[in-house]
KOLDREN-359930 format. One record per residue (C-alpha): residue in one letter; x, y, z. Coordinates in steps of 0.05 Angstrom, whole numbers, padded with zeros to 5 digits, always signed. Layout:
AXYZ...
This chain:
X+01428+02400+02145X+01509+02396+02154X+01555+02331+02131X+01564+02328+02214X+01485+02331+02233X+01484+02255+02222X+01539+02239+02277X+01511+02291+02333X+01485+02263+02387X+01512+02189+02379X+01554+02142+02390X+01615+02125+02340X+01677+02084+02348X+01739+02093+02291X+01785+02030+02272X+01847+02049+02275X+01846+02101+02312X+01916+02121+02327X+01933+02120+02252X+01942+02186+02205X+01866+02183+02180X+01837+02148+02244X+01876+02206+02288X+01845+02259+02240X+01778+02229+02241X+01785+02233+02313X+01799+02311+02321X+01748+02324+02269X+01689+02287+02296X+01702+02287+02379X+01668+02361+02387X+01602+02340+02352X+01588+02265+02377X+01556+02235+02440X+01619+02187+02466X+01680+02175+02415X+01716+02110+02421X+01786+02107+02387X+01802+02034+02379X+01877+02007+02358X+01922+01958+02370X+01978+01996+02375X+01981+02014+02460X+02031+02069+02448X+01994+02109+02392X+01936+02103+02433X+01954+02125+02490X+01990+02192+02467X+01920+02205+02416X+01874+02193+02488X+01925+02244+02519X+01925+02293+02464X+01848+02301+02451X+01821+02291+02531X+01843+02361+02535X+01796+02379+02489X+01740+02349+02526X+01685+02302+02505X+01661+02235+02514X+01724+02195+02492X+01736+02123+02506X+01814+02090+02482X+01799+02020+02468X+01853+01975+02453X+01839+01919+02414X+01852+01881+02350X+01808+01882+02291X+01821+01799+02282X+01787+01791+02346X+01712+01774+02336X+01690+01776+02411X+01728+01842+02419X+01691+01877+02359X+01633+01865+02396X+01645+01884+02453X+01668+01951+02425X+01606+01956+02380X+01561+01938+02430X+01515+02013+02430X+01553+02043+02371X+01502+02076+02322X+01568+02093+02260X+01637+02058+02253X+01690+02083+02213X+01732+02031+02197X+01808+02056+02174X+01847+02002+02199X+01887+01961+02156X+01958+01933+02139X+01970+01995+02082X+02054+01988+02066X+02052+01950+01995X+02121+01925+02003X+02110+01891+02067X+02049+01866+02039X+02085+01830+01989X+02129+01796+02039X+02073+01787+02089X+02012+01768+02054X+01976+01724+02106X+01978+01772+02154X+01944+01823+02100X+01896+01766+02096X+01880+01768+02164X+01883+01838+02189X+01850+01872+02110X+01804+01818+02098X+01789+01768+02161X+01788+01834+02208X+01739+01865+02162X+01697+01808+02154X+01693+01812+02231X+01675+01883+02234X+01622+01861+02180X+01587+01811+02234X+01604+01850+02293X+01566+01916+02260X+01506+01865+02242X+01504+01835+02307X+01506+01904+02351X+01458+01937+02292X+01512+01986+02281X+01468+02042+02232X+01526+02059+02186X+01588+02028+02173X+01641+02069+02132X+01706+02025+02101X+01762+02055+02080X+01793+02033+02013X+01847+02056+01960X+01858+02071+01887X+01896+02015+01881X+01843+01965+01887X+01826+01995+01823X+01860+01944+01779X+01908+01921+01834X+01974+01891+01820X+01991+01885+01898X+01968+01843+01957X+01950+01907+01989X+01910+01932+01938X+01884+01871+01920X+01857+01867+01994X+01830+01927+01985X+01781+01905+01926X+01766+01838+01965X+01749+01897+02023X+01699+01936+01970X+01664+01872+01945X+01657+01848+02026X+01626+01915+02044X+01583+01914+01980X+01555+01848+02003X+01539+01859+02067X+01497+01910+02043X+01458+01858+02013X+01452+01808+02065X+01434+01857+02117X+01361+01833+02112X+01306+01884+02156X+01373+01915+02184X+01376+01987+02193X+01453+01973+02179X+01486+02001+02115X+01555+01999+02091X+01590+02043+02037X+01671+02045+02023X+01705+02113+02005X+01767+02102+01960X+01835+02150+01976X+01886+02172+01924X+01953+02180+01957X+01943+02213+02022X+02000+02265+02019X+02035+02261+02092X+02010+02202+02117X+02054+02145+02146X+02040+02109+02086X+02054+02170+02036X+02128+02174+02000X+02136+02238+02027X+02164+02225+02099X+02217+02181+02067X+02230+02236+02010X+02229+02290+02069X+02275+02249+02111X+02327+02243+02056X+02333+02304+02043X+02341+02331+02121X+02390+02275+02120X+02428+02288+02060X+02411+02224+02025X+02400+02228+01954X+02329+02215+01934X+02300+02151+01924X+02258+02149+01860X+02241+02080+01823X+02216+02105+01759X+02211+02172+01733X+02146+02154+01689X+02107+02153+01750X+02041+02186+01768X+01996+02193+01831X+01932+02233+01854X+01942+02258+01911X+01899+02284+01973X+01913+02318+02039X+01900+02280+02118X+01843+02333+02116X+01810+02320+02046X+01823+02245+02076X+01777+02247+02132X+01726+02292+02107X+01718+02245+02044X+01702+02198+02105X+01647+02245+02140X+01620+02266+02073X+01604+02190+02049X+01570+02173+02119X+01525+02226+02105X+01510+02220+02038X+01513+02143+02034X+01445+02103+02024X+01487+02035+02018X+01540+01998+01973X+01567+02064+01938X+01640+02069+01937X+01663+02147+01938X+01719+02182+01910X+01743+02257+01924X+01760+02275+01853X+01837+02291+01857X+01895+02322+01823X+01947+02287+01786X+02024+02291+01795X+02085+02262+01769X+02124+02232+01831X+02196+02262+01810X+02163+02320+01806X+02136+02319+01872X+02208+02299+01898X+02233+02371+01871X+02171+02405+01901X+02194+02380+01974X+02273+02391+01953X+02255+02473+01944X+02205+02480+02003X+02260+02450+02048X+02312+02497+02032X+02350+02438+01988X+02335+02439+01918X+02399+02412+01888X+02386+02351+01928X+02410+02291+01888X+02368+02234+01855X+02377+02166+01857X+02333+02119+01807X+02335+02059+01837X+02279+02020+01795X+02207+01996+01806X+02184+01953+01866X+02157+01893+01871X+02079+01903+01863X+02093+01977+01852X+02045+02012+01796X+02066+02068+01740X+01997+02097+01753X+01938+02097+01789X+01867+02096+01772X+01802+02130+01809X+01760+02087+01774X+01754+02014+01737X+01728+02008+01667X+01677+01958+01685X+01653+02023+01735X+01650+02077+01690X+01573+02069+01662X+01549+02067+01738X+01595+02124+01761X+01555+02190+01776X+01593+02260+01789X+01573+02301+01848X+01614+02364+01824X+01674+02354+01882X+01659+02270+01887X+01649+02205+01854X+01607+02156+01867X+01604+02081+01844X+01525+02053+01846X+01526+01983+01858X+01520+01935+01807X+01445+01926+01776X+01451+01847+01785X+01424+01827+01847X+01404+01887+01878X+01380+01891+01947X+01300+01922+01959X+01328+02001+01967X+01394+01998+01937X+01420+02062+01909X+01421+02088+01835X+01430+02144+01788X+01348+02171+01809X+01382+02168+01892X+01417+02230+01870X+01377+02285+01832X+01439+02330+01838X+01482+02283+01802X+01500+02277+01733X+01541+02216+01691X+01611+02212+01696X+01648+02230+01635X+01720+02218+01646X+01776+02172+01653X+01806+02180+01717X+01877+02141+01697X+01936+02193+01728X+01977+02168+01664X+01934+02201+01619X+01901+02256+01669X+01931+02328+01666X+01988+02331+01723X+01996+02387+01764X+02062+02443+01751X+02118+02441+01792X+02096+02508+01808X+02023+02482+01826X+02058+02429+01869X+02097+02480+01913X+02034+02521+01924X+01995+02460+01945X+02053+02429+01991X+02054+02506+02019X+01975+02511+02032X+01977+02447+02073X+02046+02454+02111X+02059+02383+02093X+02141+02405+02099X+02128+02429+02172X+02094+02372+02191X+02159+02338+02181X+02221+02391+02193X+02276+02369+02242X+02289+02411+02302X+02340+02462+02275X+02334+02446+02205
């Protein structure tokens, strides 16, 4: 049996469609599924990811729609057998400034998938979460926990269901709209100086690729209310800035500290303290068991994975062993991440 085996021959519909992950998602899974449906918000993304993959061929259906509308979920859902749900308000910053409309898109839109998925008896729904609900210090990320517990929950509650729900938690996802490096990239094409707010700071990192097969791997290994986590590699962010300076041609581009931002983190973490005794290590992933209070009849635990064995580690970037500049380059060079990005002529 492959990760994909689960998805062919049925029906699936991605949140968020049109975004890095979704779009990923998208291409990944459209060649092995029944009918695809792509649903966003956004009418222009949509409309140019429906136009790039009908070439391909398929079963694909474009559904616009907004995650905060009940009666729209399930009408979407209505027939779906797996929903990956990757939409989500994801810029911290603007989070800070806007955090009602986190509120409603992170929490009230996935509290709406929640009942929609019930309702339709959805089989599997997949949520996609961060590192920095680990801990969080951010509305975002603080959503993003609120998002874990939600999906954790309705795991319970599902009753004689056949619906289960499990949440897979990204690093930074290196050339993604949300990443640093578009705005690093686009500096230096531009000439700018780079934009660093404090040179103490550490990420994991992960490509779009690792991304979505984190996703695909979870749905198929999930039995309900695990969280998984790739395990990733650590970097310090200046140093990531002088990886993308050489690779574009530009290494003596100039650096400009201009200081931490609101809600903004030294470090990240893979996993919470209060996590560690029920995390189990699947050689390339993570996974968080659910908590032993309360547990639902079937819930996972350690015995749900004979290939597993306890988690030994910390997984706190400011303490992890960071990748080389050297390593860096290499890794940016594997993935094209600078090509993704390159202005016409640059």
């Amino acid at each position: 049996m492959t990760e994909l085996d689960y998805i062919k021959g049925r029906n699936v519909l991605i949140t968020g469609a049109a975004g890095t992950v979704g779009s990923a998602l998208a291409e990944l899974l459209l060649p092995h599924v029944k009918a695809l449906r792509c649903f966003d918000h956004s009418e222009n993304d949509l409309f140019f990811l429906h136009r790039k993959l009908a070439e391909r061929g398929g079963h694909l259906a474009p559904q616009l729609g907004d995650i905060r509308d009940l009666d729209r979920l399930r009408f979407a859902l209505n027939g779906v057998d797996v929903v990956y749900h990757a939409a989500a308000l994801k810029h911290v910053a603007l989070g800070e400034y806007n955090p009602f409309e986190v509120v409603q898109s992170n929490l009230q839109g996935l509290n709406n998938l929640i009942r929609a998925s019930l309702d339709c008896n959805v089989e599997r729904v997949i949520f996609t979460s961060t590192d920095k609900a680990v801990n969080p210090t951010n509305v975002m990320g603080a959503s993003k926990m609120m998002g874990e517990r939600l999906i954790a929950a309705a795991n319970e509650i599902r009753g004689d269901r056949r619906t289960r729900f499990a949440s897979v938690r990204f690093g930074n996802v290196i050339g993604s709209r949300g990443s640093v490096v578009p705005i690093f990239l686009s500096q230096i094409f531009n000439g700018e100086p780079l934009t660093l707010t404090d040179e103490r700071m550490t990420r994991y990192i992960m490509t779009v690729s690792e991304a979505a097969n984190l996703v695909v791997e979870a749905g198929s290994r999930m039995k309900g209310g695990e969280i998984f986590v790739t395990k990733m590699r650590a970097l310090k962010i200046t140093d990531l800035a002088k990886a993308l300076a050489t690779l574009a041609g530009k290494p003596d581009t100039k650096v400009s500290n201009v200081g931490s931002r609101i809600g903004e983190k030294l470090y990240e973490e893979l996993i919470a303290p209060y996590e560690l005794s029920r995390t189990i290590d699947l050689e390339r992933l993570l996974v968080v068991l659910p908590p032993g209070e309360g547990l639902a009849a079937g819930a996972p635990t350690a015995a749900s994975y004979p290939d597993s064995s306890p988690n030994t580690k910390d997984w706190n970037s400011s303490i992890d062993q960071l990748m080389t500049l050297d390593e860096i380059i290499a890794y940016l060079r594997e993935n094209r991440i600078v090509e993704q990005f390159r202005v016409p002529g640059m």
